[in-house]
N, C-alpha and C positions, 0 to 999 in steps of 0.2 A: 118862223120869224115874224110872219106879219101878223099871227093870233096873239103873239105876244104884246108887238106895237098898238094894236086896235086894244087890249087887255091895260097895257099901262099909258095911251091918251083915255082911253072912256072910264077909270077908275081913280078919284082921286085918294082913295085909300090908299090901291096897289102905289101911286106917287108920294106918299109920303114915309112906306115903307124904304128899311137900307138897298140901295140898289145890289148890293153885291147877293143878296138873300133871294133879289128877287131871278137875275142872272141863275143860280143856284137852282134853284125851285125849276126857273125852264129847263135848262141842262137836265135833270132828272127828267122831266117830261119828253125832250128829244131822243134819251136812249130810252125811255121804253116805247117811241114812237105815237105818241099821243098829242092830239093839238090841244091846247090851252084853253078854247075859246067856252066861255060862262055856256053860251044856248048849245055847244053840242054835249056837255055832260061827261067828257075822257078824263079829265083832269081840270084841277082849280090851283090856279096859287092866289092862297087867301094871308090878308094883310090881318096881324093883330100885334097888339102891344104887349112887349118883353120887359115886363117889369125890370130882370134881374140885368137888360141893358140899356134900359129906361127910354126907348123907341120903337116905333114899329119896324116888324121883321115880314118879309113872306115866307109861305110855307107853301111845298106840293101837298097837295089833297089828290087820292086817287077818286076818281067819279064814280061812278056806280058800270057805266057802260064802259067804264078801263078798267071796272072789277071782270066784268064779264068775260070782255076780250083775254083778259089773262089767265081767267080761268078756262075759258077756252081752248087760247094756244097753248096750257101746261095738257090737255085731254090728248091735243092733238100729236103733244112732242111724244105724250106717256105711249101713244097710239105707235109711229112712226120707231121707238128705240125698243116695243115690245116684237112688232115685226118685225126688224131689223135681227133684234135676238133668236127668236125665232129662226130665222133664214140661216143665221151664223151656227145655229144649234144644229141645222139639219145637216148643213154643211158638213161640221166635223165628226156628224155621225154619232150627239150626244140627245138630238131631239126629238 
């Protein structure tokens, strides 16, 4: 909540976009657990102009270090539901 507040006082862009877009954009950012803030690089809600509703809107952008972590934690779930298989295979005497 407060990468957001310090995000829409220090940006007068992010302030001119619709607020409900921008609402929006963080929601997405909170469930996949990402802070907002521009210098750590997890995630951006970037303001730009919507011709086809003729004002600015914000948008999630995934950062580069929330591509990582999520490629990360998809290695580690693939990891955790392969040994789990495993385990269950030996169990019923299939593996």
């Amino acid at each position: 909540m407060s990468s957001l507040l310090n995000l829409y006082n220090g940006d007068p862009n992010i302030q001119a976009a619709e607020p409900m877009s921008i609402i929006s954009s963080a929601m997405v950012a909170a469930s996949l657990d990402l802070p907002v803030d521009k210098n750590l690089g997890y995630a951006w809600i970037v303001p730009f102009y919507d011709s086809k509703k003729g004002h600015k809107v914000a948008q999630f952008q995934l950062g580069y270090k929330g591509t990582f972590n999520w490629h990360y934690g998809l290695a580690n779930i693939k990891r955790s539901t392969s040994s789990l298989f495993m385990k269950v295979s030996s169990l019923n005497g299939t593996g």
